[in-house]
C-alpha positions as CSV (number, residue, x, y, z in Angstrom):
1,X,0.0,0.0,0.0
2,X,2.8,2.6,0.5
3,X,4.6,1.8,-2.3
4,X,1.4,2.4,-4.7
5,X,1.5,5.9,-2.8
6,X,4.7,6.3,-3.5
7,X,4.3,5.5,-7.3
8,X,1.7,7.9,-7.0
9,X,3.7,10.7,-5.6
10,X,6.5,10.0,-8.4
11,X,3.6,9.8,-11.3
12,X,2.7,13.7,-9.9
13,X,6.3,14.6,-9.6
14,X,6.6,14.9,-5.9
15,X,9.3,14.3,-4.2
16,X,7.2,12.5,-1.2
17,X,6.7,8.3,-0.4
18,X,4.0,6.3,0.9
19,X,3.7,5.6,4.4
20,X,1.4,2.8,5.8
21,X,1.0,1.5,9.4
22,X,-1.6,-0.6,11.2
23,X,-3.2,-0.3,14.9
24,X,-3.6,-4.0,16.3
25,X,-6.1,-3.9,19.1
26,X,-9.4,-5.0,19.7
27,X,-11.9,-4.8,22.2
28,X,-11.5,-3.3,25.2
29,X,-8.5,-2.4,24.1
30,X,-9.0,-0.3,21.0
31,X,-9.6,3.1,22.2
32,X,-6.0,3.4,24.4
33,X,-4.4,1.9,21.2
34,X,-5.6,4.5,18.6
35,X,-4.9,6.7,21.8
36,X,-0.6,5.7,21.6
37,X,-0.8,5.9,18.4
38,X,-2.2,9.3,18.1
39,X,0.3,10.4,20.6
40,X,3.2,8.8,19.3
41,X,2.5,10.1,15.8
42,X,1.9,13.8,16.5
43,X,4.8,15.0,16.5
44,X,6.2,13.8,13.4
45,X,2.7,15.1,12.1
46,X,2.6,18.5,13.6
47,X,6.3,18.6,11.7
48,X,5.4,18.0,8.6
49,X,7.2,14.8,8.5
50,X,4.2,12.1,8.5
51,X,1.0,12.9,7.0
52,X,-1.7,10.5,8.5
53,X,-5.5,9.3,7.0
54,X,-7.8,6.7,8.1
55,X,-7.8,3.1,6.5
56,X,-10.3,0.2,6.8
57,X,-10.7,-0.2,10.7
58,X,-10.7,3.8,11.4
59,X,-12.9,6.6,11.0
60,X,-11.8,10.2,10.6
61,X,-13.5,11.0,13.5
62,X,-11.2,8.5,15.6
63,X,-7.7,10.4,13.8
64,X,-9.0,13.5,14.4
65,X,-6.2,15.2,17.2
66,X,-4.1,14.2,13.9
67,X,-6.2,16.1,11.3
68,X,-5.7,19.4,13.4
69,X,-2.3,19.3,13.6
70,X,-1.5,18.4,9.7
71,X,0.5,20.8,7.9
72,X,-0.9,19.8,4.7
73,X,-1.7,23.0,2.3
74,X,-4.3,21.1,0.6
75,X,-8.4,21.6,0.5
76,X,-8.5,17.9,1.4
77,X,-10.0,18.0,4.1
78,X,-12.8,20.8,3.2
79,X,-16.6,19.4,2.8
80,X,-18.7,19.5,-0.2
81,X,-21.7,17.7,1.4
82,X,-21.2,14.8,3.2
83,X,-18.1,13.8,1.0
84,X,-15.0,14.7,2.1
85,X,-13.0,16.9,-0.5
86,X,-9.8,14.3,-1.0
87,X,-12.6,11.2,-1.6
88,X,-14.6,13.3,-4.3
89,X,-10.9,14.0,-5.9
90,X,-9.8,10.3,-5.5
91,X,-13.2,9.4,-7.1
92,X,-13.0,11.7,-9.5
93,X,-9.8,10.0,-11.0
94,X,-11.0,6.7,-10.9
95,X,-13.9,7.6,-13.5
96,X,-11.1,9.7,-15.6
97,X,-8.6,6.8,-15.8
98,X,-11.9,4.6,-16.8
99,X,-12.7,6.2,-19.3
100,X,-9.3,7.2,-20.6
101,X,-8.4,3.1,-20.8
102,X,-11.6,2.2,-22.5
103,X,-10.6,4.5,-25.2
104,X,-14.0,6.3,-24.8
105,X,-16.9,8.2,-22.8
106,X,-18.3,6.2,-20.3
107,X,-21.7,7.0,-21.9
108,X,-23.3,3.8,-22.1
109,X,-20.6,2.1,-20.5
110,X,-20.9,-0.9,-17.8
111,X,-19.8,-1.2,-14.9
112,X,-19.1,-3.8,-12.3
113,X,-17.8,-2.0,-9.2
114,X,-16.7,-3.0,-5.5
115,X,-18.1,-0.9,-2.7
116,X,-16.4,-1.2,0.7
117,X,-15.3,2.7,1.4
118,X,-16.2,6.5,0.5
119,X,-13.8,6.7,-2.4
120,X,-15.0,3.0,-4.2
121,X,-18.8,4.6,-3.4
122,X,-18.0,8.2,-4.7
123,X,-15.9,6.5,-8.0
124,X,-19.6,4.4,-8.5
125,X,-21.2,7.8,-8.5
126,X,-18.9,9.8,-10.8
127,X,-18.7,7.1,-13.4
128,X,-22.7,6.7,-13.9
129,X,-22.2,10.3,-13.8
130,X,-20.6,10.0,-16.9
131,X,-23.3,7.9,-18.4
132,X,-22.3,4.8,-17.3
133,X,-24.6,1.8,-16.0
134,X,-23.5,0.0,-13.1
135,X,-24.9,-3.5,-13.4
136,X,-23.1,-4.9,-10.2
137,X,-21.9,-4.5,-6.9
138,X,-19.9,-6.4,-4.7
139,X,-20.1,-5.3,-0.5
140,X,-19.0,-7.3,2.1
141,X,-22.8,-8.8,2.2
142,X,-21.9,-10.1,-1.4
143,X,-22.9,-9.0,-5.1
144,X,-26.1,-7.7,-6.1
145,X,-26.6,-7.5,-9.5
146,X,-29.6,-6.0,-12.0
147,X,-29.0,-5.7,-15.5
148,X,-31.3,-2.5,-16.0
149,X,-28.6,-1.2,-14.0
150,X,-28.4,0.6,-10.0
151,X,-29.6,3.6,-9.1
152,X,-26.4,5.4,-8.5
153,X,-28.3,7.9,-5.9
154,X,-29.8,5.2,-4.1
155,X,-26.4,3.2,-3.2
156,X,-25.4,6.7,-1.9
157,X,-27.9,7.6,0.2
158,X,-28.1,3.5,1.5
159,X,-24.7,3.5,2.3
160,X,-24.7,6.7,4.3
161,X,-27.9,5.5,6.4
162,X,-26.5,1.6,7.2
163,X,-23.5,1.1,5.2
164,X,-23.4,-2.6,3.6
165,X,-26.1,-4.3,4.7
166,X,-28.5,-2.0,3.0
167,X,-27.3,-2.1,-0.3
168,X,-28.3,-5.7,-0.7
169,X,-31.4,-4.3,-0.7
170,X,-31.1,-2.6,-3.6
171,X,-31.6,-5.5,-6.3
172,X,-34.0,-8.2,-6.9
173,X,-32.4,-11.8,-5.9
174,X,-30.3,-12.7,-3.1
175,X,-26.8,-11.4,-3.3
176,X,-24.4,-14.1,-4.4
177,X,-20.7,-14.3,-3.3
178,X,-18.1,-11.4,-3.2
179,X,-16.1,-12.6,-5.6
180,X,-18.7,-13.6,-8.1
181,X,-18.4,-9.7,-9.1
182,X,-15.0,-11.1,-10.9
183,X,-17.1,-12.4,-13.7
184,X,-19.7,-10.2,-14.1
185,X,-19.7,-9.2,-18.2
186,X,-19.2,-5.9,-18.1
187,X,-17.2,-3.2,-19.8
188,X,-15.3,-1.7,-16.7
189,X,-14.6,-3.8,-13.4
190,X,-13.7,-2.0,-10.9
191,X,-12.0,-3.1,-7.5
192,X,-9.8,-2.3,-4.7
193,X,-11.2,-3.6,-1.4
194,X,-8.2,-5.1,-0.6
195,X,-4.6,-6.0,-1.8
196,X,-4.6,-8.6,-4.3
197,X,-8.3,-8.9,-4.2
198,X,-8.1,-10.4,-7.7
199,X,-5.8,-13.5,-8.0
200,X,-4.3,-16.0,-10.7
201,X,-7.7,-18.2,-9.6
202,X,-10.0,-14.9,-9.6
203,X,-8.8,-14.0,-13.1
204,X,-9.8,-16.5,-15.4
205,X,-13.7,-15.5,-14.9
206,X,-13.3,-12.1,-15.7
207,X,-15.2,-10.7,-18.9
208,X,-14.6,-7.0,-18.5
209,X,-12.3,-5.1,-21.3
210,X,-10.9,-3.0,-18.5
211,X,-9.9,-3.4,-14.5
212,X,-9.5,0.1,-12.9
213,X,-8.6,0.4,-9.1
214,X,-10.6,2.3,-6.7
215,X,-8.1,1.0,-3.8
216,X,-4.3,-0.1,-3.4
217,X,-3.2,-2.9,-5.5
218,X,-5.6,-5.0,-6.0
219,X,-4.2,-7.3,-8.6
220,X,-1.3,-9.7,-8.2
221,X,1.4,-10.0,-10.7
222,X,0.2,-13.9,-11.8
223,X,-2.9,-12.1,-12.2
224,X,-1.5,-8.8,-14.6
225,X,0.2,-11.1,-16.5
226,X,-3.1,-13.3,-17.4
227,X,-4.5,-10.3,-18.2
228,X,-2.5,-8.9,-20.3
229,X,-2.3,-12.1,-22.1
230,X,-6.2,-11.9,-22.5
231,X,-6.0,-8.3,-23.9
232,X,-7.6,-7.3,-20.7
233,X,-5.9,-3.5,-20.0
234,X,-5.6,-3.0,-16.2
235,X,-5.1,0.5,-15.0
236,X,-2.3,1.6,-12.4
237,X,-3.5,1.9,-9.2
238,X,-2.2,5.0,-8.8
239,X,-2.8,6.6,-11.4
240,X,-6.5,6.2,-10.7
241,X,-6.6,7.6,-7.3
242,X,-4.1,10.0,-7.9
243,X,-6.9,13.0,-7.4
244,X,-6.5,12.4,-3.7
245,X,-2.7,12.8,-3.7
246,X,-3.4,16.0,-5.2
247,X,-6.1,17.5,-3.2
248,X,-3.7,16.8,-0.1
249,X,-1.0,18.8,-1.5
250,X,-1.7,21.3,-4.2
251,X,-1.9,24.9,-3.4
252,X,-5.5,25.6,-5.0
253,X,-8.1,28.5,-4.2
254,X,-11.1,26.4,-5.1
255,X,-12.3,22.8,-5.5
256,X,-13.2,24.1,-9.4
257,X,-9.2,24.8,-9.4
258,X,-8.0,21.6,-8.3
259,X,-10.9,19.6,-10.6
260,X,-9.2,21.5,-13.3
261,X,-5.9,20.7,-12.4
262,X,-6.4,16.9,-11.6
263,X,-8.1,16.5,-15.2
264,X,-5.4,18.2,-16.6
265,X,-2.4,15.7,-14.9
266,X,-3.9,12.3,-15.2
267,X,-4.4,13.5,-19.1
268,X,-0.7,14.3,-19.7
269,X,0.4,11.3,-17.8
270,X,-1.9,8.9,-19.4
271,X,-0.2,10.4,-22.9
272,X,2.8,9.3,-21.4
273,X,1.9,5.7,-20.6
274,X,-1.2,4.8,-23.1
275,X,1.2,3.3,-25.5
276,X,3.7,1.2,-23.7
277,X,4.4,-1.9,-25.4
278,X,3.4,-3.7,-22.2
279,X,0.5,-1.0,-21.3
280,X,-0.1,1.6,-19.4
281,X,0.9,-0.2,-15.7
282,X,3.9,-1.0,-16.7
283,X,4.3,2.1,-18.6
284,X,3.1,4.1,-15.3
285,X,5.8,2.1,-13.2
286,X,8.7,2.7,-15.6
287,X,7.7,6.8,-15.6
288,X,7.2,6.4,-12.1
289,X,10.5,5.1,-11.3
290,X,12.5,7.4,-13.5
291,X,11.2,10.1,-11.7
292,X,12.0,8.5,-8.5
293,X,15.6,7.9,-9.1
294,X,16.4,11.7,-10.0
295,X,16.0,12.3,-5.8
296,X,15.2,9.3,-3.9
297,X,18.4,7.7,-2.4
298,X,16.7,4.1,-2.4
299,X,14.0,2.4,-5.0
300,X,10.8,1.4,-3.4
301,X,11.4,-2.8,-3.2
302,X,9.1,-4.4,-5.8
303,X,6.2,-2.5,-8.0
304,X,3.1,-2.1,-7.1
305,X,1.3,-5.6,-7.2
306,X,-0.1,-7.8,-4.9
């Protein structure tokens, strides 16, 4: 997970890396864990040196003391609604990378999308947005399916009232298992719940022309490599949630600004990339890494696969 942040620093040209780190405590426990943590971490917060965001397991709410104290210049952490500012970015760049790797609008497109966070929710949003249909979703209560297509508004305002259990709800049929979203036919899959959610076993079954992340790595290399072989383009990581990178750390006035500006950089990056000989996640990596070895004094260890 930090190294796909840090191949998403380099793809922006910043000279930051990723940083990840976990809180192992359950129970009883919890609260005086996130509690160290918080306390341990602020000062390399408050000094610019660590900048800190919840994962799966944590809310914002919980990393708050951290929030005030982050020297980030960003509007990341403004709120248009009920959407944070660096989610709406984040998602933003999904749908752009989507449609940039089909080739084509996402007018009419399909869509089979895991939902397990704001940012996989908010990238569902953006790309029906765009005129896409989403004829699947995969939550941890499994994958609902309709092939009129979900009402983009209705998984929104379900997930903000109960989360996962509600979006079951929202199509005829019991939901079938998680990972029978894999081989739903569909133009776009699009996944990220977890790293290396889709596998050498997982890969066989899928249909889609395209896989674009909404989360970390969530392909493994077996997995790339059968795609590629199928003519199935997969998307870097990020690349697609690069819109969050950049509404934590570019100096904009507005939200219109940075939408501008985020549009603007995935474009000339994905001219960069499109036409790699091995496509545009390898081609990402390789521009990635270039940029990376004019000022870091050691490489990240591996790419960004699961």
């Amino acid at each position: 997970m930090a190294r796909s942040v840090t191949y998403g620093f380099a793809s922006l040209e910043m000279q930051r890396g990723g940083l990840s780190g976990g809180i192992n405590a359950a129970g009883d426990e919890r609260e005086s864990a996130i509690t160290a943590f918080i306390s341990e971490a602020t000062p390399k917060v408050s000094a610019g040196d660590w900048s800190i965001d919840p994962a799966k397991g944590l809310t914002n709410d919980e990393l708050a003391p951290l929030a005030a104290v982050d020297t980030r210049p960003g509007l990341h952490h403004q709120l248009l609604g009920p959407h944070r500012a660096d989610d709406l970015m984040a998602a933003r760049s999904v749908a752009q990378v989507a449609e940039l790797t089909l080739g084509q609008s996402l007018d009419g497109a399909t869509v089979a999308a895991e939902v397990f966070d704001e940012t996989s929710l908010l990238a569902m949003h953006e790309m029906c947005a765009r005129g896409a249909k989403v004829v699947a979703l995969s939550s941890e209560v499994g994958t609902v399916a309709t092939p009129d297509g979900i009402d983009p508004d209705a998984v929104v305002e379900a997930w903000l009232a109960t989360g996962h259990e509600s979006i079951a709800a929202l199509a005829s049929g019991e939901p079938t298992a998680r990972n029978k979203i894999f081989g739903v036919e569909a133009d776009v899959l699009c996944i990220g719940s977890k790293v290396g959610a889709l596998n050498h076993q997982g890969m066989p079954y899928v249909k889609a022309r395209a896989i674009v992340a909404s989360g970390a790595v969530p392909i493994t290399t077996k997995a790339f490599v059968m795609a590629k072989n199928a003519e199935i383009t997969v998307a870097p990581d990020f690349l697609c949630t690069a819109g969050r990178l950049l509404a934590w750390y570019q100096e904009t006035p507005n939200i219109e600004t940075l939408v501008g500006q985020n549009d603007a950089t995935i474009a000339a990056v994905w001219d960069e990339i499109s036409n790699h000989k091995d496509g545009p996640l390898l081609g990402a990596c390789e521009r990635a890494e270039a940029y990376l070895k004019t000022w870091a004094k050691e490489m990240p260890f591996g790419r960004p696969l699961g």
